[in-house]
TORKE-338323 format. One record per residue: residue in one letter; x, y, z of N, C-alpha, C in turn. Coordinates in steps of 0.2 Angstrom, whole numbers, padded with zeros to 4 digits, always signed. Example, Ala and Ser with C-alpha at 12.3 -4.5 7.8 and 13.67 -1.06 7.14 Angstrom:
a+0066-0028+0039+0062-0022+0039+0066-0016+0039 s+0064-0011+0035+0068-0005+0036+0064+0000+0039 
END
This chain:
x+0065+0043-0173+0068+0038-0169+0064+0032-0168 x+0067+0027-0168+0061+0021-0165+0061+0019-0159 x+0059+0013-0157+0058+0013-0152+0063+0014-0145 x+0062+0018-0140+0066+0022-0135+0063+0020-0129 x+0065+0022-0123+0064+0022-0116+0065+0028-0113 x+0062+0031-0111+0064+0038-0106+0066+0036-0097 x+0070+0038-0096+0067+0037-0088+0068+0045-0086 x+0064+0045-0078+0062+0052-0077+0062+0052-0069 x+0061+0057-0067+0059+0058-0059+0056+0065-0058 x+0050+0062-0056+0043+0068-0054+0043+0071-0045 x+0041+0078-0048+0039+0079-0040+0044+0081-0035 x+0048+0083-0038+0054+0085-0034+0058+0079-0030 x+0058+0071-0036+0062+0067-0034+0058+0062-0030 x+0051+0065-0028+0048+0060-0023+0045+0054-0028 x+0047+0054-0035+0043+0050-0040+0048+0047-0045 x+0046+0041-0046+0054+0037-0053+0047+0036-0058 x+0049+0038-0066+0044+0036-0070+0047+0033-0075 x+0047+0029-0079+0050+0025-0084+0044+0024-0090 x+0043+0026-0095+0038+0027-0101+0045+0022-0107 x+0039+0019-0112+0045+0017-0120+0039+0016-0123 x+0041+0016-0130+0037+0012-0135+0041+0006-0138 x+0039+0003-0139+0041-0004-0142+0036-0008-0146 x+0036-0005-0149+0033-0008-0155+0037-0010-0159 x+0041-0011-0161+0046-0013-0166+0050-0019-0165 x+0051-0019-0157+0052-0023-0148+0048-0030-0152 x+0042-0029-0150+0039-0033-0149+0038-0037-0156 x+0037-0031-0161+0037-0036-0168+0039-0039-0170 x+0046-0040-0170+0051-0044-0170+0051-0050-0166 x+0050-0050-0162+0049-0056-0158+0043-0060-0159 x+0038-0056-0160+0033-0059-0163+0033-0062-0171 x+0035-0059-0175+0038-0061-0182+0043-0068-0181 x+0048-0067-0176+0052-0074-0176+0049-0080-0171 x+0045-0080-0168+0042-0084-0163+0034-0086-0168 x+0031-0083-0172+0028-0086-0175+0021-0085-0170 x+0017-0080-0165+0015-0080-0160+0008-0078-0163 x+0003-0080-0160-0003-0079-0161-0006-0073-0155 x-0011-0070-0158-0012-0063-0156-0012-0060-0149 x-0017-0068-0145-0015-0068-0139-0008-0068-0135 x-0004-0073-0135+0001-0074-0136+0006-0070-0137 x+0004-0066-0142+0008-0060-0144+0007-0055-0139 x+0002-0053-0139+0001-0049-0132+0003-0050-0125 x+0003-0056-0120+0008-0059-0116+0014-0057-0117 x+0016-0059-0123+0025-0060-0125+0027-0052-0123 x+0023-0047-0126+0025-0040-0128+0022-0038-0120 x+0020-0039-0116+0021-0036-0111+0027-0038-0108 x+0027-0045-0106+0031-0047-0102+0039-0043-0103 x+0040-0042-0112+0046-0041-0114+0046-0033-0112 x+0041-0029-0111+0041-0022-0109+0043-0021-0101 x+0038-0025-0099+0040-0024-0090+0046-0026-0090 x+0047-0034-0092+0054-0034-0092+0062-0029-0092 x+0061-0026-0099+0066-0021-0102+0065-0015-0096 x+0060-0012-0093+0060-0008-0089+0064-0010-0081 x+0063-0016-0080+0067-0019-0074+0074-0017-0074 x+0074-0022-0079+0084-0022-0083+0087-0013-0083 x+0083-0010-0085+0088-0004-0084+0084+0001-0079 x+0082-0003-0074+0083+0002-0068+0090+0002-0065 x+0093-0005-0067+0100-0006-0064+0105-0004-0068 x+0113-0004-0066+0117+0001-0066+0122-0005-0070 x+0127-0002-0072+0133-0005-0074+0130-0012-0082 x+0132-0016-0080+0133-0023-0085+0125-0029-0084 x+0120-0026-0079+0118-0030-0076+0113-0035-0082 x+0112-0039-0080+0106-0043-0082+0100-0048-0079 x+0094-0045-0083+0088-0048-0080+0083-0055-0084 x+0082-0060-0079+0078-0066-0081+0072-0065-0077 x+0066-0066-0084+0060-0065-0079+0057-0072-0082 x+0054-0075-0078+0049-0081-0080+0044-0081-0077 x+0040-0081-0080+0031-0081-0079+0030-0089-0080 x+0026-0091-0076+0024-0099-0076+0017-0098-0072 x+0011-0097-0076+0003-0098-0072+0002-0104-0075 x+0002-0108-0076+0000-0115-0078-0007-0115-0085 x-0005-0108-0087-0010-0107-0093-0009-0110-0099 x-0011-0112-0105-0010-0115-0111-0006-0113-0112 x-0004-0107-0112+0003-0103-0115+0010-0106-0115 x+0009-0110-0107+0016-0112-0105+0021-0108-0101 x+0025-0107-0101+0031-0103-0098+0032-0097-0104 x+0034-0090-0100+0035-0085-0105+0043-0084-0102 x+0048-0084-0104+0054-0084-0103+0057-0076-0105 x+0062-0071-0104+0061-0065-0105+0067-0063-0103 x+0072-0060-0106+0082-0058-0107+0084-0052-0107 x+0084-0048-0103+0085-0040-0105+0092-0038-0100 x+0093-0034-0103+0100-0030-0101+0097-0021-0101 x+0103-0017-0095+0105-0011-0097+0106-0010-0102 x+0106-0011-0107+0108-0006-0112+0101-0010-0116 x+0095-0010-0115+0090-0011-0119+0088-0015-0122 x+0094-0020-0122+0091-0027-0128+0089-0031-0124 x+0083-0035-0127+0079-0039-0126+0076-0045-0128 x+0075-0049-0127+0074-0057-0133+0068-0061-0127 x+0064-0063-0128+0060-0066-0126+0054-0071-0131 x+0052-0080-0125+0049-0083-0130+0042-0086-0125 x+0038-0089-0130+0032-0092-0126+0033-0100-0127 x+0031-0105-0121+0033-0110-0124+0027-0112-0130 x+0021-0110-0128+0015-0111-0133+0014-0103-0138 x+0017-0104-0144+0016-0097-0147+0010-0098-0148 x+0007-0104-0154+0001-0103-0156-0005-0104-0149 x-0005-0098-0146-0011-0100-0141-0015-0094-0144 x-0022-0095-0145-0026-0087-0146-0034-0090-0142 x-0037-0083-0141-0041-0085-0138-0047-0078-0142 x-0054-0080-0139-0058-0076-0141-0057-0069-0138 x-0060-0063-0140-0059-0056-0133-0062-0057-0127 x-0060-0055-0122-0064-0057-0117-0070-0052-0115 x-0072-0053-0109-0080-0047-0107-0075-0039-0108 x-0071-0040-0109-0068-0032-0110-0068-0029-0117 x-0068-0036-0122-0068-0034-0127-0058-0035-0128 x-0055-0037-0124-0047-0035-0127-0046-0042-0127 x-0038-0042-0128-0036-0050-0129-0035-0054-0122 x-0039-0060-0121-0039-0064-0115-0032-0066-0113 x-0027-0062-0110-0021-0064-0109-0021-0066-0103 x-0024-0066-0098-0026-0070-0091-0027-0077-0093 x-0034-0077-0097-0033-0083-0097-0027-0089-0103 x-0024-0086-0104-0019-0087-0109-0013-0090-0103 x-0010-0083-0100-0006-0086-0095-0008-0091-0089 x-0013-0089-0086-0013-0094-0081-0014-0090-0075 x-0017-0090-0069-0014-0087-0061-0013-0093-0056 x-0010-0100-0057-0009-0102-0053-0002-0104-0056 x+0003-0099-0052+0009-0099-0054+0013-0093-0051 x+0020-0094-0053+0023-0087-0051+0028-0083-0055 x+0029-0076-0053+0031-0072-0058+0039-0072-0053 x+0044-0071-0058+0051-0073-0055+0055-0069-0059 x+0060-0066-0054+0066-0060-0059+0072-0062-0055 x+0077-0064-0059+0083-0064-0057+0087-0060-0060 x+0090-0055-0057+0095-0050-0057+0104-0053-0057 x+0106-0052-0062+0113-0053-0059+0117-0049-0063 x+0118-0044-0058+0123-0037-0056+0130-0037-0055 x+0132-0044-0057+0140-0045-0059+0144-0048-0052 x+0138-0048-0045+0140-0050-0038+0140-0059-0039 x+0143-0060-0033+0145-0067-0035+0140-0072-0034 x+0132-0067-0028+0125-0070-0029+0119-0067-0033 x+0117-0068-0036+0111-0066-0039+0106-0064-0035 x+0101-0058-0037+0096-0057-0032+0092-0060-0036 x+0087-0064-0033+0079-0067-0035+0074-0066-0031 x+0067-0062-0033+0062-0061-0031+0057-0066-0033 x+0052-0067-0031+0045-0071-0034+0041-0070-0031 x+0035-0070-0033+0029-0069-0030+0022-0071-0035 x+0015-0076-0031+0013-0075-0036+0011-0074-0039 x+0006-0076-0045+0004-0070-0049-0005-0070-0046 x-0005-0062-0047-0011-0061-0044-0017-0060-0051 x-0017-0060-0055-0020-0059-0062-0021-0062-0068 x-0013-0064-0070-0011-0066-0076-0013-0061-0080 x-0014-0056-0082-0015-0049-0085-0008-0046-0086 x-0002-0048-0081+0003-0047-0082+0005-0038-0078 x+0003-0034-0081+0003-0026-0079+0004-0027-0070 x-0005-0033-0068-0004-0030-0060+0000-0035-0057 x+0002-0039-0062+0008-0043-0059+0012-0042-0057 x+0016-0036-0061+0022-0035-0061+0022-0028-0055 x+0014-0026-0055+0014-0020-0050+0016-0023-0042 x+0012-0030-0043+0012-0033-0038+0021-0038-0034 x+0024-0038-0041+0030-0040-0039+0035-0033-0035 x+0033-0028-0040+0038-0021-0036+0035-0021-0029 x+0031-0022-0027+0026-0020-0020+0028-0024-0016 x+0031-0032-0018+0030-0037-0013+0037-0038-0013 x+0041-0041-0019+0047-0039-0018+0053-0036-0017 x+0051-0031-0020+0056-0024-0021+0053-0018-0014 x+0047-0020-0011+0046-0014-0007+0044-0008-0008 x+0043-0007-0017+0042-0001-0017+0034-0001-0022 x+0029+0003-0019+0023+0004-0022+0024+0006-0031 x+0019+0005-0034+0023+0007-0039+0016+0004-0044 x+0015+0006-0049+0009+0006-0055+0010+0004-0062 x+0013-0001-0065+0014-0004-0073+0008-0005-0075 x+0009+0000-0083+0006-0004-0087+0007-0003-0093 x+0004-0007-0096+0010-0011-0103+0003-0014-0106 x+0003-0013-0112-0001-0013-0117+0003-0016-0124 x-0002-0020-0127-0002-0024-0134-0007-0023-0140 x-0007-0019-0146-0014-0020-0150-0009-0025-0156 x-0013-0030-0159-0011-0036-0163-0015-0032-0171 x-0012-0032-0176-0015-0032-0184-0018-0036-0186 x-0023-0038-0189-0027-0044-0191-0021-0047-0194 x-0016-0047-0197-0011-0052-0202-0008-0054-0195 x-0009-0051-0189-0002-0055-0182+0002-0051-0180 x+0003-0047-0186+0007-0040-0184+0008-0035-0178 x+0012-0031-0176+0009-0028-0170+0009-0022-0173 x+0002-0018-0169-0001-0011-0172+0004-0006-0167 x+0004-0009-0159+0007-0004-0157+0008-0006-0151 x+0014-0005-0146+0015-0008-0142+0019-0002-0135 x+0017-0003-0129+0021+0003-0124+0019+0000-0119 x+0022+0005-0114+0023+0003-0106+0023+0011-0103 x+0024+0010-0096+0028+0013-0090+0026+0010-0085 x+0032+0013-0079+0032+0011-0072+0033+0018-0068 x+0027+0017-0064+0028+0024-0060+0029+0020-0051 x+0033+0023-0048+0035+0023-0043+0036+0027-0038 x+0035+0027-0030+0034+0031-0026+0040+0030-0023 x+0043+0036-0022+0048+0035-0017+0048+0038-0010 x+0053+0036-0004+0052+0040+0001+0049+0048+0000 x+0045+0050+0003+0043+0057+0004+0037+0058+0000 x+0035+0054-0003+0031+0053-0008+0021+0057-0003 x+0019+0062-0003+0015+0064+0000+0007+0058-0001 x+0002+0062+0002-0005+0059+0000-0008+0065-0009 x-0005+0071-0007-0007+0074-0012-0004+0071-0019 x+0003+0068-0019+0007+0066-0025+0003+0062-0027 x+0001+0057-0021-0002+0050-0023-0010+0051-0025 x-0013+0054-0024-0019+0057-0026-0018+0060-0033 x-0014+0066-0034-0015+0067-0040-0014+0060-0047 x-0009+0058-0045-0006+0051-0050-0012+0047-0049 x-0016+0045-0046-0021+0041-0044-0025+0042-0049 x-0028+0050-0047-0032+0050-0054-0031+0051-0060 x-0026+0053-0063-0022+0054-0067-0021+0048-0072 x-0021+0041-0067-0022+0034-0071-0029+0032-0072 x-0033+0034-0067-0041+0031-0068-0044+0038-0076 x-0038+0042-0078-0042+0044-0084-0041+0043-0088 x-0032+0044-0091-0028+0041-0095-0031+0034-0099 x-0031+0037-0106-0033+0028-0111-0028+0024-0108 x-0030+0018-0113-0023+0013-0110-0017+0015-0114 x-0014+0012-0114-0005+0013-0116-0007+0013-0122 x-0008+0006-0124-0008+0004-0132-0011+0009-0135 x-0015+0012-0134-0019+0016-0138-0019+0022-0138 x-0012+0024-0134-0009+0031-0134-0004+0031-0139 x-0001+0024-0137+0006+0022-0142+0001+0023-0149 x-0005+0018-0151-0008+0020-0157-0010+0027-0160 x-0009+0033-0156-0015+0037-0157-0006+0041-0158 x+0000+0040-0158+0006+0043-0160+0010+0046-0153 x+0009+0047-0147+0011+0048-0145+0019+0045-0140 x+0022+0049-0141+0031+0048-0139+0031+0045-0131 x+0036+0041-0128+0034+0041-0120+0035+0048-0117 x+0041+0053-0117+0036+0059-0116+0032+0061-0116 x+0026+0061-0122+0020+0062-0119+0015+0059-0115 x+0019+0054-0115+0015+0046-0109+0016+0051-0103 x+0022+0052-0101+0023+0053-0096+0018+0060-0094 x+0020+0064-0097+0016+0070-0097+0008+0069-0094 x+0005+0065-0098-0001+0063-0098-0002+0060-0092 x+0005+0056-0088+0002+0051-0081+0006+0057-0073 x+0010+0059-0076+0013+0065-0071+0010+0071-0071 x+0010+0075-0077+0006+0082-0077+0012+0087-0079 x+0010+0091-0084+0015+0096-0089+0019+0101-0081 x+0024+0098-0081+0030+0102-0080+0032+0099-0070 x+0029+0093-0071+0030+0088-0064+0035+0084-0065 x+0039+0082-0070+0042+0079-0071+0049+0081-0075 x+0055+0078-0074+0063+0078-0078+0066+0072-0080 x+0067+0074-0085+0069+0066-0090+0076+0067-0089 x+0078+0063-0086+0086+0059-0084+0089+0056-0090 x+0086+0052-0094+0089+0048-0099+0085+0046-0103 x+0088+0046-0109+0081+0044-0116+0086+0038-0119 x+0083+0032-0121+0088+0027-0124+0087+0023-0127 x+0089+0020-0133+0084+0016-0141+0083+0009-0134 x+0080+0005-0137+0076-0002-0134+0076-0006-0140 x+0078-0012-0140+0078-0018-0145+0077-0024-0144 x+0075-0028-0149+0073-0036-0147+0080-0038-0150 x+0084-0041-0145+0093-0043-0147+0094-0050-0143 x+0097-0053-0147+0098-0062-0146+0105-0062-0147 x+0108-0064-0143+0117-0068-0142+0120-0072-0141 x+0114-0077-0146+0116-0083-0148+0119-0084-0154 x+0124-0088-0156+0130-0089-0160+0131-0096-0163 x+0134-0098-0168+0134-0105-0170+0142-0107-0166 x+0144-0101-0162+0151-0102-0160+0148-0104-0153 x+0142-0100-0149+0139-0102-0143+0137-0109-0144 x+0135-0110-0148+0131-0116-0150+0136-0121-0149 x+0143-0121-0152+0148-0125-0152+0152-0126-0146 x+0152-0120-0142+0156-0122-0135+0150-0127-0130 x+0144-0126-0132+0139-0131-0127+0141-0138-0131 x+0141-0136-0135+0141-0146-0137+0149-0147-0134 x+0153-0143-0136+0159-0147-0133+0160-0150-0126 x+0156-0145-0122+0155-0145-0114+0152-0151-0114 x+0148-0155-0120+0143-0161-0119+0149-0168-0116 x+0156-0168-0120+0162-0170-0119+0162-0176-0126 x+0169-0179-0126+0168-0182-0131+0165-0188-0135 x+0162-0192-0128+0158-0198-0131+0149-0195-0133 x+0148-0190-0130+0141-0188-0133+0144-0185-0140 x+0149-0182-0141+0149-0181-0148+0153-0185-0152 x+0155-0190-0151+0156-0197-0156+0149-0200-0157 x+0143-0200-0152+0136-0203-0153+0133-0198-0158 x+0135-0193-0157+0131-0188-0163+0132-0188-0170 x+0139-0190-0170+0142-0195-0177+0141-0198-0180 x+0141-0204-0174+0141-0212-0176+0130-0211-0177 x+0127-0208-0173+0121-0210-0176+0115-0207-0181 x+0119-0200-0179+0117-0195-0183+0119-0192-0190 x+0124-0192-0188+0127-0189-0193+0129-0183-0195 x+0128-0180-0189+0126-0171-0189+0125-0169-0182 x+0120-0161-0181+0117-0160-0177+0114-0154-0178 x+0109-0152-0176+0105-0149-0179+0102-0144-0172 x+0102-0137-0171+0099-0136-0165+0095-0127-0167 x+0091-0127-0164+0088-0121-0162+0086-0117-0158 x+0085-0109-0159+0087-0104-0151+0082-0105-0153 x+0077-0104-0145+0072-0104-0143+0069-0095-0144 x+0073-0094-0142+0072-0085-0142+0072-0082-0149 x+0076-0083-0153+0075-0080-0160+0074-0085-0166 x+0074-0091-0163+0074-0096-0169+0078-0098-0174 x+0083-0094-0173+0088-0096-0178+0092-0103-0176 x+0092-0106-0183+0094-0112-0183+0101-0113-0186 x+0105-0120-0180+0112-0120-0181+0113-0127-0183 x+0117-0126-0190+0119-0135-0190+0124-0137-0191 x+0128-0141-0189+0133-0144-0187+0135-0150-0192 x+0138-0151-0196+0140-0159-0203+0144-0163-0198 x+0144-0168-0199+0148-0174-0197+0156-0172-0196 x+0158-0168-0202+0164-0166-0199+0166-0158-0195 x+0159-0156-0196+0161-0151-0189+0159-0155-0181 x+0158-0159-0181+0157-0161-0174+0164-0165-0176 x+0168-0169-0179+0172-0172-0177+0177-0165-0176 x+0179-0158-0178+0184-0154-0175+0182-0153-0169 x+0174-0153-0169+0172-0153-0160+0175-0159-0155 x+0174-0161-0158+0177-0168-0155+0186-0169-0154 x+0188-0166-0157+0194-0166-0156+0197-0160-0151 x+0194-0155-0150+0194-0149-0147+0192-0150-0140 x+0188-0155-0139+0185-0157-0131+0190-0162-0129 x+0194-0164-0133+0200-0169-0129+0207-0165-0127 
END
């Protein structure tokens, strides 16, 4: 199987754990955005935490996250749904920087920490829930630890890892979100305490072959935990030359007689996948005639 999601609950419920790999997630995004190493690394968190947000929720729902630290990167913009698809972009691909004093990729300094991290949820009601908070790292992982804590109220531990190929490729890409719930003891919370200060990082467990199953195992402890649902995860974009065509027509008719008369055409591209749409002289004039 490729890349999946588990979700779980440890501890006799007093625990929500969510483990994936996504490597294949992130390649692709990284292969169609053109992203350099660091870059890539931001991109493929954010698209992780993300994806984990999105199907904490139930039914049709869908989640927008956007990160804005005022770092060279730009705006990291991020699309996920319950059913695991995910499209996300950076407004600066080519950003890279040296390793930092840790040795890993400077994704703090890449994003930025004077900014904020932002999720909008909309679960098919007639208002959107929106959280923000700001960011306390740009590292991302305690960011988003920091959004469940501040927004959501609920204590909770991400971390989400990226390893880059010298060609830009991604070697190996994962996550989880462990979460306390009511009843949650001091002994729970101690065990899982230590349990993360031994654990390698993600990425290098995802490297080393490991399934989120055994993620999990390795941050809960063999037989702490019950897997609720196992489910594929993907980089999926739902843009259309058909969506493309309903926005121009919404432009109304005299922006698309200008499109004509100066252009001669139109030409556009999704942000999120790069795929590129174009429109002839005489397809904008059936546009044109469809808007009247």
């Amino acid at each position: 199987m490729g890349d999946y999601l588990i979700k779980s609950t440890g501890f006799e419920g007093k625990v929500r754990a969510y483990a994936l790999v996504a490597t294949d997630m992130v390649n692709e995004a990284v292969r169609r955005q053109g992203t350099w190493p660091t870059a890539s690394a931001a991109l493929g968190r954010a698209m992780m935490a993300s994806t984990m947000i999105a199907t904490m929720s139930k039914g049709d729902a869908k989640v927008t996250v956007k990160i804005e630290g005022k770092g060279p990167i730009g705006a990291i913009i991020i699309d996920s749904n319950t059913k695991g698809e995910t499209r996300g972009y950076v407004s600066n691909p080519q950003t890279h920087f040296d390793l930092n004093a840790q040795g890993k990729l400077d994704v703090a300094r890449a994003v930025g920490t004077d900014g904020y991290l932002s999720v909008v949820k909309d679960i098919g009601m007639r208002d959107n829930f929106t959280g923000s908070v700001p960011l306390v790292s740009g590292e991302l992982g305690e960011d988003f630890t920091y959004y469940f804590a501040s927004s959501e109220q609920t204590p909770s531990s991400v971390g989400v890892g990226v390893l880059v190929n010298p060609d830009n490729s991604i070697l190996a890409a994962g996550g989880f979100v462990i979460q306390l719930m009511p009843g949650a003891d001091e002994a729970i919370i101690e065990e899982i305490e230590n349990r993360l200060k031994s654990i390698p990082p993600v990425s290098k467990m995802v490297e080393a072959g490991m399934p989120p199953e055994e993620m999990l195992n390795a941050l809960l402890g063999d037989g702490n935990f019950k897997i609720l649902d196992k489910m594929p995860i993907s980089f999926s974009c739902n843009c259309s030359k058909q969506r493309v065509a309903n926005a121009i027509i919404s432009l109304g008719k005299e922006e698309i007689r200008d499109m004509v008369e100066k252009d001669g055409g139109a030409e556009t591209r999704c942000n999120f996948c790069n795929e590129v749409y174009q429109f002839s002289a005489d397809d904008l004039e059936e546009l044109y005639t469809e808007s009247k």
